[in-house]
Structures are given as C-alpha cells and as structure tokens.
C-alpha positions as CSV (number, residue, x, y, z in Angstrom):
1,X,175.9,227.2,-107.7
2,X,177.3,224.4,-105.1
3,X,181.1,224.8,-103.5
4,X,182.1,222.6,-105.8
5,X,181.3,224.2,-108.9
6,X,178.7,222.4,-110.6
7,X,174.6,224.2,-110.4
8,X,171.8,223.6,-108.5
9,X,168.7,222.7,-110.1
10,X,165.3,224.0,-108.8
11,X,162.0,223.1,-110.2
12,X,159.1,225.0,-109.1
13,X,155.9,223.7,-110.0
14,X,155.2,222.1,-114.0
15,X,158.9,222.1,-115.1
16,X,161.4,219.8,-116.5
17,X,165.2,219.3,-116.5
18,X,167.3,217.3,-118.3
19,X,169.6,214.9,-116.4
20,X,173.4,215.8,-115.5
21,X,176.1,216.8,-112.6
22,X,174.4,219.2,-110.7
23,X,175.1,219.9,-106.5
24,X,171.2,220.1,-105.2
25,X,168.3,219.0,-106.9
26,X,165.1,220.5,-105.2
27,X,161.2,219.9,-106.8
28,X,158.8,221.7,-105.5
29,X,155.9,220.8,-107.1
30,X,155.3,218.3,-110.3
31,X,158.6,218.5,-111.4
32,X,160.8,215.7,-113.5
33,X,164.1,214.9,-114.3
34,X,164.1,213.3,-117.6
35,X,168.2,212.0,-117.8
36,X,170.5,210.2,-115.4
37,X,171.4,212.1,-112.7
38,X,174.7,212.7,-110.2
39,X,173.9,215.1,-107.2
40,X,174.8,215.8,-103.5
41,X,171.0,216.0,-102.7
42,X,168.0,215.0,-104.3
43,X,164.7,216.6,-102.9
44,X,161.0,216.0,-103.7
45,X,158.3,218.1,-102.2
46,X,155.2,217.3,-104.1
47,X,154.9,215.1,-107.0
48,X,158.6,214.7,-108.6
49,X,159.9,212.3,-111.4
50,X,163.3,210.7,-112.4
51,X,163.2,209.1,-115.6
52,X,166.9,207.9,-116.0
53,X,169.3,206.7,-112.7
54,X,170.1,208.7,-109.7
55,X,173.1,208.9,-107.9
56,X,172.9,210.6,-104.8
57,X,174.7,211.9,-101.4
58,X,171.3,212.2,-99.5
59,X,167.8,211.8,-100.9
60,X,164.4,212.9,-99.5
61,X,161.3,212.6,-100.8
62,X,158.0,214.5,-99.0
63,X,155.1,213.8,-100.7
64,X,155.5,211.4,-103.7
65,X,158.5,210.4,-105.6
66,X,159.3,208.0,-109.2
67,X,162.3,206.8,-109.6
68,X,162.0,204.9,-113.2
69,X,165.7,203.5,-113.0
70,X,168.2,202.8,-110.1
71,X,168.8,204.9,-107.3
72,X,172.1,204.8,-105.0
73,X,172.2,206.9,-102.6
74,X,173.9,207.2,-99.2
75,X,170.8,208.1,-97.0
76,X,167.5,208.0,-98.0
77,X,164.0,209.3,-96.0
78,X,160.6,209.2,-97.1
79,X,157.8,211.0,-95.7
80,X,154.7,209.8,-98.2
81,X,155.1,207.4,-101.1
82,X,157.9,206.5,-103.0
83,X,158.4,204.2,-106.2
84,X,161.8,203.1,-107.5
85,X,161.5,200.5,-110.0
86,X,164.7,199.0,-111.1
87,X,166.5,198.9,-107.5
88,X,167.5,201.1,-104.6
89,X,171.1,200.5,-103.1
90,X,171.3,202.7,-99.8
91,X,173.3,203.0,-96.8
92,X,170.3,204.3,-94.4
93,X,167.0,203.8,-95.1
94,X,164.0,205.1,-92.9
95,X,160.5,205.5,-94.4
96,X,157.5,207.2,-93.6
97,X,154.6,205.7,-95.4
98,X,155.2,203.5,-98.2
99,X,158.0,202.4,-100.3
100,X,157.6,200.1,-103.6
101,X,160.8,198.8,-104.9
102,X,162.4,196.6,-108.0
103,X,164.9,195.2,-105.2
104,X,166.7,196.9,-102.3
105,X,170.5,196.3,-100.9
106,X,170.9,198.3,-97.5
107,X,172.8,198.9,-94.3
108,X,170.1,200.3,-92.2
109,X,166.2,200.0,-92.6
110,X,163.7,201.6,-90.8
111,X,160.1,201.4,-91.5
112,X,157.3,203.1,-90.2
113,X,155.0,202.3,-92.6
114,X,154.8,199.7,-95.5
115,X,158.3,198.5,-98.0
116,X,156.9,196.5,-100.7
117,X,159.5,194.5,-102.7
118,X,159.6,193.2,-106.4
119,X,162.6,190.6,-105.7
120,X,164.8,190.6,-102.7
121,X,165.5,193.1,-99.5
122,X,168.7,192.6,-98.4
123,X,170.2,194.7,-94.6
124,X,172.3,194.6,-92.3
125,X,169.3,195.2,-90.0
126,X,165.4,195.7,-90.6
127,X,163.4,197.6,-88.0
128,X,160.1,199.0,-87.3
129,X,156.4,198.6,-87.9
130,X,154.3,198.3,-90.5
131,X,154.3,195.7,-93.0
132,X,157.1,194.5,-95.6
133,X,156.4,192.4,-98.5
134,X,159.5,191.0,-101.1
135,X,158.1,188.5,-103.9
136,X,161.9,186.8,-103.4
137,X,164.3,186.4,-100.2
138,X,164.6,188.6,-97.1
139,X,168.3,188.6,-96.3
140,X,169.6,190.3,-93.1
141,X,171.5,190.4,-89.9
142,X,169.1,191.3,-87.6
143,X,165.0,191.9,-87.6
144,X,162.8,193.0,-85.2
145,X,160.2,194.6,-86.8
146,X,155.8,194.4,-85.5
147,X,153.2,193.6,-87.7
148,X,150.3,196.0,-88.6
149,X,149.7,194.2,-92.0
150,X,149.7,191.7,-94.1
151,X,153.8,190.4,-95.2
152,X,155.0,187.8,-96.5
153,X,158.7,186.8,-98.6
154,X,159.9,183.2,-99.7
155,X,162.6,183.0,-97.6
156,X,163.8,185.0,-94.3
157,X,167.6,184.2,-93.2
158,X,169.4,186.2,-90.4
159,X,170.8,186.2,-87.7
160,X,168.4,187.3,-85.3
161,X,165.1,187.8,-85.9
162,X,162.0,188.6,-83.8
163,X,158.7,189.5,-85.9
164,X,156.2,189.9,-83.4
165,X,152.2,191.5,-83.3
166,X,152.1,195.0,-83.2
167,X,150.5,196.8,-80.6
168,X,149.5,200.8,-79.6
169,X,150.8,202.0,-83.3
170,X,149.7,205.8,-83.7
171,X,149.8,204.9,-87.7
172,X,147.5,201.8,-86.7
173,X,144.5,202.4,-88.6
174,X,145.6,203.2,-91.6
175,X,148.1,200.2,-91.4
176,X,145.0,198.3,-91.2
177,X,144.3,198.7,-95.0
178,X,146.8,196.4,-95.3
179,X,145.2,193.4,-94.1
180,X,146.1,190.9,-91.5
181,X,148.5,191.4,-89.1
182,X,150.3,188.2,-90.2
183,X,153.5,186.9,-91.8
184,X,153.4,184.6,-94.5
185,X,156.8,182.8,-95.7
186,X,157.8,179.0,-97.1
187,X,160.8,179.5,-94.6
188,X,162.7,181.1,-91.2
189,X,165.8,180.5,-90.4
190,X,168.1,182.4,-88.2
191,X,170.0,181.9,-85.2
192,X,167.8,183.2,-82.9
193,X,164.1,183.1,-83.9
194,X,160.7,184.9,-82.1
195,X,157.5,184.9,-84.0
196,X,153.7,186.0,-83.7
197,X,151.2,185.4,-86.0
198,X,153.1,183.7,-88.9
199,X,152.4,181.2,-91.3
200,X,155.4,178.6,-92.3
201,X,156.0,175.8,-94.3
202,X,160.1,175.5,-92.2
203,X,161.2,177.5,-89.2
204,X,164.7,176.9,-88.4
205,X,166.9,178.0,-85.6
206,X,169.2,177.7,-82.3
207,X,166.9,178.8,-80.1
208,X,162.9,179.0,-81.6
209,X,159.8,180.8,-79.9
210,X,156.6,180.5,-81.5
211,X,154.1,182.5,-80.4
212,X,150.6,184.0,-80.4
213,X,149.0,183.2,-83.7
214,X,151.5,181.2,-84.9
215,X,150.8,178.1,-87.8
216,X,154.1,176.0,-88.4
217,X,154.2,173.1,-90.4
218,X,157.9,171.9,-89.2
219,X,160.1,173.5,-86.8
220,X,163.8,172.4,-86.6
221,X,165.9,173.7,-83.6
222,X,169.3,172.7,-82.0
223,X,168.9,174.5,-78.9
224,X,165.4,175.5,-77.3
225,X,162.1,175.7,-78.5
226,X,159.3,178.0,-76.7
227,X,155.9,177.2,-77.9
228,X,152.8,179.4,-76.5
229,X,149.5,177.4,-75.7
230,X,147.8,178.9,-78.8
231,X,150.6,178.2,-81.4
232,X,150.0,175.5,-83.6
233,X,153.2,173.2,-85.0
234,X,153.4,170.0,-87.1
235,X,156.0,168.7,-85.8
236,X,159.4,169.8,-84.0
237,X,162.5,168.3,-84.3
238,X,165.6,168.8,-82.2
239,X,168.8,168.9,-84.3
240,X,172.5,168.8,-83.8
241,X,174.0,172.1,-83.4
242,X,175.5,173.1,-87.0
C-alpha cells in the first residue's frame, strides 16, 4: 500500500486490472489496465495496455506501451515504443525510440528517436535527434533538433528554431529506416530561423539562414538572410520589422 493510503497494483505477466486510485502501477510483462486510471506512477516493462485515461505523477514505459485514451502526466520517459491515441499533455517529455500520438501539449521535449504526431505538437522547447512528424502545426518556443529522417508538419512557428542535418548519431542507422534526412513543411516562421535540408513553400523570420540542402520557394526576412552556395530560394524579400 502507498503512504497515502490507496494500493499498489502489480501485474506480472498475462493479467488484468480494472481501472481506479491506486499509488504505483507496475506491468511487468503483458499486462492491461482496462478503466481510467489516477496514480503516482505508471510503469510498463514489457508489453502493457491502458484502455481508459491515465492520470499520472511520473510515467515510464520500457519496452512497449498503449495508451487508448488521454494521458496527463507530469514527466514522461520512454525507452522503446509508445502509442497514446487520444492525446498526451506532459510537463517533461524525453523519448527513447518512438512515440506515436493523437496530439501532444508539453513543457519540455526531448527526442532521441522518432515523435510521430496525429494533429499538433505544441512545447515550450523541442530538442534532439531523430525525426518528428505532426499531420497539423508545430508550435513552440524554441527548436533545435537534427535530422536523421524523414519530418515534416504544416506549419512551424517559434521563436527560435534551428533544424539542421544530423551528423555522428550512435542511433544513426536505424534512424535511417525513416527515410530522408529532410524536413518538409508549407511554412517557417520564427524569429530566428536556421535550416538544412528542408523543403518550404514560406520561411519567415528576423534573421534567416538557409543552408545545405535547402529548397525554398519564398523567403521573407526583416533582418538578415544567410544563404549557402548550394541552397536553392525563389525568391527573398526583405520586409519591415513587425
């Protein structure tokens, strides 16, 4: 039983568990959860399944994880593969391999690996290296994050963002699978914008580089714009400062 008051729950290997209040929720094995669930912790090691929604203090997931409705949680690590349909909402994020998402709201992202989203990823800041795909916006402060895929979004807003090649990953090769190292997006905009091998229909920004690789069809900047010899733009226009 937790401090306070309310069980544990521990699934070892083929079992299931009705949701509830509970203080640590551990599967070891090919365990599921089939109701909502509040908890302090939420661990997978194996092949676990939530059916309903989680709530959660701190959630890990080692191996492979379901989430079939929403999960909020406060922290949230994942070493293997992770699915959580209907949305994730999470303070810090950091994953380890690959997470697929209905939508995701976040402080903190870290990604060492691959974060494919259904709509819209939405941070304070997004790091790392890998690849990230949302079929809607990508919405946050600050990026710096190096391609070893294939991503792509609509839309990519910030503040600052620098998506560059990646280079000397250990995770490399099996980040190849995913195809090009190369973003894809309608448009970029951000006060502060460095790119590498991207693909754009608008890049917008105070000051723009555009790199290695890179195929713009209109660049728009109101400070300065830093184009390498092998980046290809339709056209630039310098704008007044907004």
């Amino acid at each position: 039983m937790a401090e306070n008051g309310v069980n544990d729950v521990k699934i070892a290997g083929d079992g299931t568990v009705g949701g509830g209040n509970f203080g640590d929720v551990v599967i070891n094995g090919a365990g599921k959860i089939t109701g909502d669930v509040t908890c302090t912790n939420f661990k997978i090691n194996g092949a676990g399944t939530a059916e309903g929604n989680v709530a959660a203090a701190n959630t890990i997931v080692n191996g492979s994880g379901n989430f079939s409705g929403k999960l909020e949680t406060k922290e949230m690590s994942i070493n293997g593969d992770a699915t959580v349909q209907l949305g994730l909402g999470v303070g810090s994020l950091k994953v380890k391999g690959r997470l697929t998402v209905g939508g995701v709201a976040a402080h903190d992202i870290d990604v060492r690996g691959e974060i494919r989203s259904g709509v819209n990823i939405e941070a304070d800041s997004l790091t790392g290296e890998g690849a990230f795909r949302a079929e809607g916006l990508v919405n946050v402060g600050s990026i710096d994050f190096k391609l070893h895929g294939n991503s792509s979004a609509i839309e990519i807003g910030g503040e600052r963002i620098s998506i560059v090649l990646g280079r000397n990953f250990v995770g490399a090769s099996l980040l190849s699978l995913f195809g090009e190292k190369r973003l894809t997006a309608d448009s970029i905009e951000a006060d502060e914008v460095v790119l590498e091998n991207t693909t754009a229909k608008v890049v917008r920004g105070g000051n723009v580089s555009v790199g290695t690789g890179c195929v713009i069809d209109v660049v728009e900047y109101s400070g300065t714009l830093n184009q390498m010899p092998d980046a290809r733009i339709g056209e630039a226009r310098q704008v007044a400062a907004r």
